[in-house]
Backbone as CSV, one residue per row, in Angstrom:
resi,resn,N_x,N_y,N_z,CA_x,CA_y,CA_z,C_x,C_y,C_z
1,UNK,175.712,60.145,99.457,174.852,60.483,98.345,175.061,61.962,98.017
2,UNK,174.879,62.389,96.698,175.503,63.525,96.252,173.890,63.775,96.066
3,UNK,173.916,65.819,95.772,173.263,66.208,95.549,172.402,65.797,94.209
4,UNK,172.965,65.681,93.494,172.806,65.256,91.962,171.556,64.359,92.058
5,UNK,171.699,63.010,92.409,170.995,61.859,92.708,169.800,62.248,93.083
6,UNK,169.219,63.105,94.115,167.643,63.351,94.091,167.161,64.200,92.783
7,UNK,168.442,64.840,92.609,167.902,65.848,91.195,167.822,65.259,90.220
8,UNK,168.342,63.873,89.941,167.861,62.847,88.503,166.521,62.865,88.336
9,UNK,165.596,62.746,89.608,164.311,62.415,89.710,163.264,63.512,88.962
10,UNK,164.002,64.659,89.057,162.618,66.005,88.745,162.435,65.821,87.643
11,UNK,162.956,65.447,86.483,162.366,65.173,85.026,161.262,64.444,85.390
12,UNK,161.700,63.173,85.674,160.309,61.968,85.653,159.172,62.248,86.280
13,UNK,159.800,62.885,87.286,158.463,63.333,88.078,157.965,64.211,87.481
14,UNK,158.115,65.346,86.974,157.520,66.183,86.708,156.606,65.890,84.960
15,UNK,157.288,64.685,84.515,156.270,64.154,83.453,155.619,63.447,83.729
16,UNK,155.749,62.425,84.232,154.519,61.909,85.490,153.404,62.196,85.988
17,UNK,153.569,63.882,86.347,152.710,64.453,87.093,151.892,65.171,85.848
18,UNK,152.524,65.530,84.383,152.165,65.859,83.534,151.137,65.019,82.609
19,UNK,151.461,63.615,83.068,150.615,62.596,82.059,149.449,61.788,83.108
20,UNK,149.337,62.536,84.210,148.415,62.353,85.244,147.531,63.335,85.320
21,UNK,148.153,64.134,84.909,146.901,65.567,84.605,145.928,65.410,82.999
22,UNK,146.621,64.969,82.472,146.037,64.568,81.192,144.857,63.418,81.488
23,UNK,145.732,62.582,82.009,144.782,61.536,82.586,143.243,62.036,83.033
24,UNK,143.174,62.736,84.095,142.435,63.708,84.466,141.443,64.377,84.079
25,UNK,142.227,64.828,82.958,141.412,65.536,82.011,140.498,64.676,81.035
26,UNK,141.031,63.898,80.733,140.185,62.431,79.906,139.277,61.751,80.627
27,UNK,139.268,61.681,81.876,138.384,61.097,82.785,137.427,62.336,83.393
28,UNK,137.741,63.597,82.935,136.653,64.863,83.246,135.679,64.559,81.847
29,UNK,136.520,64.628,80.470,135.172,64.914,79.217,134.632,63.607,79.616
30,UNK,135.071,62.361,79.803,134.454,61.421,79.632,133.071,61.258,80.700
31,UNK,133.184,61.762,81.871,132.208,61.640,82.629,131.869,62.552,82.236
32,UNK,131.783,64.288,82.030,130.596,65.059,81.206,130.079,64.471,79.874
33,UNK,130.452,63.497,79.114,129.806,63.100,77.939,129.214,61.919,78.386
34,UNK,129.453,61.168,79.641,128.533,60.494,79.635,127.402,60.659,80.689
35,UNK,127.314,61.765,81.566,126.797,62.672,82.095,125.235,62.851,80.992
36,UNK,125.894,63.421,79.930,124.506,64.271,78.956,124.100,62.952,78.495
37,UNK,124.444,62.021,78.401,123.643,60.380,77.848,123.009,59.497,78.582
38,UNK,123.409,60.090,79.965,122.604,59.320,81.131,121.218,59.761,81.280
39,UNK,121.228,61.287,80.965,119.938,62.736,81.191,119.371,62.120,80.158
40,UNK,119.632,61.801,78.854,118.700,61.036,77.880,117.984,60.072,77.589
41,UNK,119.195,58.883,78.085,118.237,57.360,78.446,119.381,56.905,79.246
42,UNK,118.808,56.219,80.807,118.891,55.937,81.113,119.495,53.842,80.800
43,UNK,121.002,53.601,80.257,121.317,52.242,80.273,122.207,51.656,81.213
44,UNK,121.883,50.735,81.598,122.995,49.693,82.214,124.625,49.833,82.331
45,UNK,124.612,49.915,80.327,125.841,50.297,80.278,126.497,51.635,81.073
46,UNK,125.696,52.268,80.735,126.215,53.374,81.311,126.096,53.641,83.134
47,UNK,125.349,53.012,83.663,125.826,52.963,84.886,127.041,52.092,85.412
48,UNK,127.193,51.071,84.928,128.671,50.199,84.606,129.821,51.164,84.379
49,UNK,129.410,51.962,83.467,130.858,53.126,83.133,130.937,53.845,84.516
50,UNK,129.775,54.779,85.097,129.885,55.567,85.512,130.695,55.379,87.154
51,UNK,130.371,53.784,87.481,130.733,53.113,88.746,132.767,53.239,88.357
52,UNK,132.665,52.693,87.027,133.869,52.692,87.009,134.856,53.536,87.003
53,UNK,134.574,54.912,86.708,134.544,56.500,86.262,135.323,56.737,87.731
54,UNK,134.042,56.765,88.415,134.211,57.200,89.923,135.401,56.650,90.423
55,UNK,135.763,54.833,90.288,137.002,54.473,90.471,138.168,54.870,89.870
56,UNK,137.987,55.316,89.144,139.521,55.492,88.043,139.810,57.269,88.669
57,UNK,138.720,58.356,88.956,139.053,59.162,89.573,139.212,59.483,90.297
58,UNK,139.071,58.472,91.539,139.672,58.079,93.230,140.720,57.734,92.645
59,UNK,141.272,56.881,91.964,142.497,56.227,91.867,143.838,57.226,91.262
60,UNK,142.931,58.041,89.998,144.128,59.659,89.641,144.369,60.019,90.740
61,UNK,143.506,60.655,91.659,143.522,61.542,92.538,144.788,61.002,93.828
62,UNK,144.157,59.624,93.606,145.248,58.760,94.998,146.895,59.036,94.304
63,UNK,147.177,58.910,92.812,148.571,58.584,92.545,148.878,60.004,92.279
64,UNK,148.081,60.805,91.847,148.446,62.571,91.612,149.061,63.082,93.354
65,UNK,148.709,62.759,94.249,148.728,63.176,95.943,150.157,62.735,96.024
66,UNK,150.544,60.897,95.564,151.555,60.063,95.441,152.620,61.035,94.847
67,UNK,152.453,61.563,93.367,153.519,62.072,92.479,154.079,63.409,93.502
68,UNK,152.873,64.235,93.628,153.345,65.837,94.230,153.675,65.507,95.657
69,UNK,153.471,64.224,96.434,154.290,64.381,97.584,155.996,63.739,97.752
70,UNK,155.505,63.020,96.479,157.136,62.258,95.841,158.216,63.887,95.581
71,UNK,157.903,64.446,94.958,158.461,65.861,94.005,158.978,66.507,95.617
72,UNK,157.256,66.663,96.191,158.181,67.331,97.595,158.783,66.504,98.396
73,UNK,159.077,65.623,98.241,160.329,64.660,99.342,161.271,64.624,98.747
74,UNK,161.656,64.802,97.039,162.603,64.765,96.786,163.174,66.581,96.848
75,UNK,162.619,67.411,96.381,163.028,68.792,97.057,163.431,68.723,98.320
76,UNK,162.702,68.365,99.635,163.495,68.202,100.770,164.508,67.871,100.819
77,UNK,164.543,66.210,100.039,166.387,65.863,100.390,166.704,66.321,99.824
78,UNK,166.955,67.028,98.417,167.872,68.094,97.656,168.412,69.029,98.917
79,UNK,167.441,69.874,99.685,167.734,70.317,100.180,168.428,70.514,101.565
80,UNK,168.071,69.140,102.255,169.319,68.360,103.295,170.391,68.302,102.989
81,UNK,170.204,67.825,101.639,171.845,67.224,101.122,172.606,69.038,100.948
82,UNK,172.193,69.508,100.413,172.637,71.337,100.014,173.191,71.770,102.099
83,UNK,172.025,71.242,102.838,172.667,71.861,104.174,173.674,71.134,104.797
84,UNK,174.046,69.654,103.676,175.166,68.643,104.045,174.273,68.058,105.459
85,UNK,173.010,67.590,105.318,172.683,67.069,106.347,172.238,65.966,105.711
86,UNK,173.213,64.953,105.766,173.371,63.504,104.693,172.310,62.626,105.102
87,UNK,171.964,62.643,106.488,171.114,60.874,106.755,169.707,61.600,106.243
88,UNK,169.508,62.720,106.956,167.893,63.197,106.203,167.764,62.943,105.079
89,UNK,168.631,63.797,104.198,168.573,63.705,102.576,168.528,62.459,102.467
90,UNK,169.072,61.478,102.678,169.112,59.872,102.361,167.547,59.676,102.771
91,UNK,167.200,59.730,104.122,166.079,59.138,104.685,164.569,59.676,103.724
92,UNK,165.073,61.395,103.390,164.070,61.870,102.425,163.455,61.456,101.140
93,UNK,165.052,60.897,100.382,165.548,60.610,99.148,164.562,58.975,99.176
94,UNK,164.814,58.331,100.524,163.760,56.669,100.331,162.328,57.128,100.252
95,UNK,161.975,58.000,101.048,160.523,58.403,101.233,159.959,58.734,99.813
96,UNK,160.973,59.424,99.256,160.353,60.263,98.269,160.357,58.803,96.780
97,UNK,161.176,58.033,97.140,161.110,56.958,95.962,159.904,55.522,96.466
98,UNK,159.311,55.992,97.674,158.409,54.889,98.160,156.892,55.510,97.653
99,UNK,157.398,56.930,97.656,156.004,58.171,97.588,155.775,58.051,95.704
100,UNK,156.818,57.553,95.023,156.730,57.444,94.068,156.124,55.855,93.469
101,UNK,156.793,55.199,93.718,156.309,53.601,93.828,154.831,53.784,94.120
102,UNK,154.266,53.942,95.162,152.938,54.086,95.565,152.169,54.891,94.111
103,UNK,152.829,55.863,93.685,151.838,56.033,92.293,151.836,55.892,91.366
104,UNK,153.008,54.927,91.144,152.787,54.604,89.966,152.036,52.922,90.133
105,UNK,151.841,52.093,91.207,151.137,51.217,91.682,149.526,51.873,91.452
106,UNK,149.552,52.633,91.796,147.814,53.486,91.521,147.753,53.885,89.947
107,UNK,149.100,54.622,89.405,148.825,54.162,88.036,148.573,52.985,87.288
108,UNK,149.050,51.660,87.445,148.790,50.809,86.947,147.412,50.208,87.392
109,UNK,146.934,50.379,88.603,145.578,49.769,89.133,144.799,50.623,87.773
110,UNK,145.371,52.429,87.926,143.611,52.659,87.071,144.096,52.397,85.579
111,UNK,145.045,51.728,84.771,144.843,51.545,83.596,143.978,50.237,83.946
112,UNK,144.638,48.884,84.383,143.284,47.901,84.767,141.989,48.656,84.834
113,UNK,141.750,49.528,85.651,140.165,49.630,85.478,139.599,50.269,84.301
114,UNK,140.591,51.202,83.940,140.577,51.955,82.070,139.901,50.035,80.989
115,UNK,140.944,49.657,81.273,141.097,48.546,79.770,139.503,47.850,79.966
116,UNK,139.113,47.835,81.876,137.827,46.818,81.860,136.618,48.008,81.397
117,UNK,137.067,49.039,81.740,135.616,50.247,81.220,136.135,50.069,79.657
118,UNK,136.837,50.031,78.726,136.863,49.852,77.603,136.173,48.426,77.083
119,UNK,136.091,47.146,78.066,135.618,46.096,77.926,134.123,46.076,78.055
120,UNK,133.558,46.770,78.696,132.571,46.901,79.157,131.655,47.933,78.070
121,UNK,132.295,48.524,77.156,131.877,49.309,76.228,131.997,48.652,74.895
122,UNK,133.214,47.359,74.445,133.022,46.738,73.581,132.084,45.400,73.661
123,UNK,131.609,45.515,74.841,130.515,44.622,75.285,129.035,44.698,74.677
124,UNK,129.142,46.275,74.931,127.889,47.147,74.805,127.789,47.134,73.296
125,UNK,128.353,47.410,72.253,128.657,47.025,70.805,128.329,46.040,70.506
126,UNK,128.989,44.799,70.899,128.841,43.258,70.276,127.117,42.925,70.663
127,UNK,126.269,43.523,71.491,124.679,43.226,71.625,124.085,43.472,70.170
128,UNK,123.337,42.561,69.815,122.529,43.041,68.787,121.362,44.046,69.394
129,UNK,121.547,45.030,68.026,120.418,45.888,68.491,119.011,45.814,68.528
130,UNK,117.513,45.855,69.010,116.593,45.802,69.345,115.966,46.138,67.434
């Protein structure tokens, strides 16, 4: 395995890690906005969101840990392979594509829980109102 081959990876990863921070950030306003609506009246719905909230930001947090320890396993074997120390870099190079797999598996869990908190809000809509 040539040096090259772990270095394909730093683009993806590093947008990855870019559209996980965003992520992040959408799941921060969203729990401060629904934060100030909970302090007002207290609904159902919104404890439904907020359960789900909590999951989807265990679940960033689990695949964000996934991405930046992927990035550093693939820097390691870059850097095996640079000291020509081939089986590490190889052995690094699997770690770092298993470290990756693992988050993007946590990415796809929290869009599932995204699409059902979106379900759970077009739920809240279709009620006739009082």
């Amino acid at each position: 395995m040539s040096l090259t081959t772990p270095a394909l990876l730093f683009p993806a990863i590093s947008l990855l890690l870019l559209a996980y921070t965003n992520r992040f950030l959408v799941l921060a306003q969203l729990i401060r906005k629904l934060a100030d609506e909970e302090k007002t009246h207290h609904e159902e719905i919104a404890t439904r969101q907020i359960e789900l909230l909590h999951r989807r930001v265990v679940l960033t947090q689990r695949m964000q840990v996934a991405g930046v320890l992927s990035f550093l396993l693939c820097t390691l074997s870059m850097f095996a392979l640079y000291l020509h120390q081939d089986m590490p870099g190889v052995v690094l190079f699997g770690a770092s594509l298993i470290s990756l797999s693992l988050s993007l598996i946590f990415s796809l869990w929290e869009v599932l829980i995204s699409t059902n908190a979106l379900n759970v809000q077009l739920e809240a809509l279709r009620r006739p109102k009082p």
